[in-house]
Each structure stands twice: as C-alpha cells, then as structure tokens.
N, C-alpha and C positions, 0 to 999 in steps of 0.2 A: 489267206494272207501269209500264213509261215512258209506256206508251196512258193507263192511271189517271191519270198525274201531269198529263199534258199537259191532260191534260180539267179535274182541278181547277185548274191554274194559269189555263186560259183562263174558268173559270168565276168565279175570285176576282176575276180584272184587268177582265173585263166590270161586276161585281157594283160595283168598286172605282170603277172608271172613270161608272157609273150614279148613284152616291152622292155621288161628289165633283160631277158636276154638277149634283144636286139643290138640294148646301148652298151651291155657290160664285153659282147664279143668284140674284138678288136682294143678293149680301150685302153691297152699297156702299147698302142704304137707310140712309135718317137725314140723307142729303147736304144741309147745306144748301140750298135753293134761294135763287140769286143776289137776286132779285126780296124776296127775304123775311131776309137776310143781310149788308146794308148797313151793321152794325155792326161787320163783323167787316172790311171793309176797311182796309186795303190788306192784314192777314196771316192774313185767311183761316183766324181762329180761330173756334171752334165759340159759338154762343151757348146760352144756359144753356136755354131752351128747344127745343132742335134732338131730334129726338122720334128718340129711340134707346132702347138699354134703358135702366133707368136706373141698374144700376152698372156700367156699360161703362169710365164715366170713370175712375173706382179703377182701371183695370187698364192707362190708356193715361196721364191727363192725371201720375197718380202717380211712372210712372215719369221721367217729363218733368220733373217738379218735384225728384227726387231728382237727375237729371242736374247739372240748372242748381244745383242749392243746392248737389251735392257732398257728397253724404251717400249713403250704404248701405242705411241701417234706413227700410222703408217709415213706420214708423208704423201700421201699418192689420193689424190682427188678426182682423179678424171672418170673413174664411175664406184659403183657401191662400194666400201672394204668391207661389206657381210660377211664374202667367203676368206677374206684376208683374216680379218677378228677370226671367224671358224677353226683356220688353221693352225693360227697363235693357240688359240686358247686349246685346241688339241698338242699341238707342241708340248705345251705345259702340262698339260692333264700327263700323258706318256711319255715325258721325257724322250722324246723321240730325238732331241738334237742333244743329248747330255753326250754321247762319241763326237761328234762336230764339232763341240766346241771347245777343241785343243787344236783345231784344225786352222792350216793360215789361210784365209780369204785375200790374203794382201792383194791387190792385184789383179780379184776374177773380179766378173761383171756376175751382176746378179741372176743372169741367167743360170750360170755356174755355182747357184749357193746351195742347192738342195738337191742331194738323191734324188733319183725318176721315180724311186718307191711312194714318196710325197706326193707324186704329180697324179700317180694313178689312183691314190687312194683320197686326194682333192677332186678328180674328176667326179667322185658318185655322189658329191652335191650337183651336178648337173643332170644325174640321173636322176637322182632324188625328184629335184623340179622335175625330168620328164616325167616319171610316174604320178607325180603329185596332179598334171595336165591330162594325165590318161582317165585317172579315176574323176576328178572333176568334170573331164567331158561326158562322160557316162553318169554321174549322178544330174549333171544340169536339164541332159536330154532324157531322161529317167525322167523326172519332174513334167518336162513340157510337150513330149512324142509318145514316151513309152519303152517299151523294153530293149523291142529291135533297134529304134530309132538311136537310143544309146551305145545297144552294142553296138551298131556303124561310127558312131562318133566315136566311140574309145579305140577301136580298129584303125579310124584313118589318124588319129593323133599317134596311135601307137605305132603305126608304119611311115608316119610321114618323114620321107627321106631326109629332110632338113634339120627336125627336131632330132633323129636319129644322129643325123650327123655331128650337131652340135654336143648332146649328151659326151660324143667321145673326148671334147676336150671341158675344162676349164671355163666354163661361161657364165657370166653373172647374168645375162639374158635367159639362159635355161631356169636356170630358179628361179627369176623374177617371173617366168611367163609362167610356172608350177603356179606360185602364192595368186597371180592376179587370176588363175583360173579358180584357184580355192574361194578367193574373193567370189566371184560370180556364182559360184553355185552357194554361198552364203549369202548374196543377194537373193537369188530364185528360192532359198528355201524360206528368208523373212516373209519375203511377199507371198508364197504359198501360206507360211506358216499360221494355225488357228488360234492358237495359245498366244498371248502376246509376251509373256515371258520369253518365247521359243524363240520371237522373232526380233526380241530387243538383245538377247545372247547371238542369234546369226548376223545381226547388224555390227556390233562390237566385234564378233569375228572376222569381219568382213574390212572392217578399219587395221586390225592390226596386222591381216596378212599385206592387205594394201600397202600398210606400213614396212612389213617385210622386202618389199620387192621394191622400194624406190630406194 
C-alpha cells in the first residue's frame, strides 16, 4: 500500500511540476516593448493598445482603481469579481499601489491603471486553477480506472492546448473549471467513501468549491 502511495504522489508531483511549466512559460507576453511604449514614461503604465487579452484589465487596472478611490464594490458584474477581490486584497496586504498613488490617472482608461507586473503575477491564479484540474483529473481517474488510467487523464488536461492557452492570461474560467474539477473528485471520494464522517466532510467540500467557481 506505501509502494502504491509513493508511486501516485511521484506520479502527481511530475504531472504537477510538467504543467506548471507549460502555463508559467510565456506568461509575461503582452509586455510592452520599450521601443513602442514611450508613452507610458517615466511610470511604466500599460497603453491602451499593449495586445493582451482583452478583459485582463477588469481583473488588474479594477482593483487598482478601488484601492486608490477607497471603495470596496467593484462595480463590475458581468462575471465573478473572485479574482478582482484576490487582487485588492493582495494590493493591501503589500502595499503594492502605495508609489501609484501620487500618480495622476486623470485621463487614462483603466486599461492604463496598473503596471504589467500586476498582470503577470494575476495571471497564476489561472494557473493555479490549471494545476488545481490536473491533480483532480488524476485523483477522480485514480478512484475509478486506476493508476495508468489517471496518469492519461492528468497528461491530457496537463497538455491540452486550450487549457494551456488560457492559464497564460487572466481568466475566471480557468479557476472556476480548477474548483469545479476539485468538486468532482470530492464527489467520487463521498461516494467511494466507507466512513461516513469521510463522506459528509467530501460533500461539504464539494459545496463550497462549487461555491468557489460560480
């Protein structure tokens, strides 16, 4: 049984370890180039043109603007503010906007409210969520196939072009589709589960990642 364990833990942390270098390579594109960024001089704000996704900014320049303004309520309803709140409340924790805000905004659009350094270090909640779907596909198929069966499933969530793709930006889809794969495999471990203590705690886990991602 310890031989079983050790093989799936070194088989997750490879699979883990594969995946996070997939989404972390590339994920500083969008960077201005100096040569083409002349505007943004002396404070190295983002111009409204700078080719990123393009609702990145809602989930970086947003929080930035509630910092300085001093407000709580994003305003912006059109899908989760998880990773908005995320970002605030990191703003705050490291004073990360305390240079910014002598700064005059008069004028920019919000795309323009936040250093690129924000954007890339907002991005690895979407990596977060993809790892969070790698290791879930591999504990769900663990449970219901078996060993290899899981490492296929953590391999093709961990390559799939798409999920890769998205990690590189800003997506609340990424981390929602992390928490609702955490959901499923705390579904499959209720209903495996023999203890019923074991499986009234994977059902409540199961509600509140649920709850995470919508």
């Amino acid at each position: 049984m310890t031989h079983m364990k050790l093989a799936d833990w070194f088989f997750v942390t490879v699979l883990l370890m594969f995946a996070f270098g997939l989404r972390v390579l590339g994920i500083s594109y969008g960077q201005p180039e100096p040569q083409y960024a002349s505007s943004t001089h002396p404070y190295q704000m983002l111009h409204d043109q700078t080719p990123m996704q393009p609702d990145e900014y809602i989930s970086v320049g947003l929080p930035v603007e509630m910092l300085l303004k001093r407000r709580l309520n994003p305003n912006f309803f059109e899908y989760p503010s998880f990773i908005v709140n995320l970002n605030l409340a990191g703003l705050i924790v490291t004073d990360a906007a305390h240079d910014m805000s002598l700064q005059d905004r008069s004028g920019r659009s919000l795309r323009e409210f936040a250093p690129f350094s924000l954007y890339v270090f907002s991005r690895m909640f979407s990596v977060l969520g993809g790892l969070l779907a790698v290791a879930a596909a591999y504990a769900v198929m663990r449970k219901v196939a078996g060993r290899y069966a899981a490492l296929s499933a953590g391999l093709l969530v961990a390559t799939s072009f798409t999920l890769v793709q998205h990690a590189h930006y800003i997506k609340p889809g990424s981390l929602a589709s992390g928490w609702m794969m955490v959901a499923l495999w705390a579904g499959f471990a209720a209903l495996y589960a023999r203890q019923p203590v074991w499986r009234r705690r994977m059902i409540v886990l199961a509600g509140l990642v649920t709850g995470l991602a919508v």
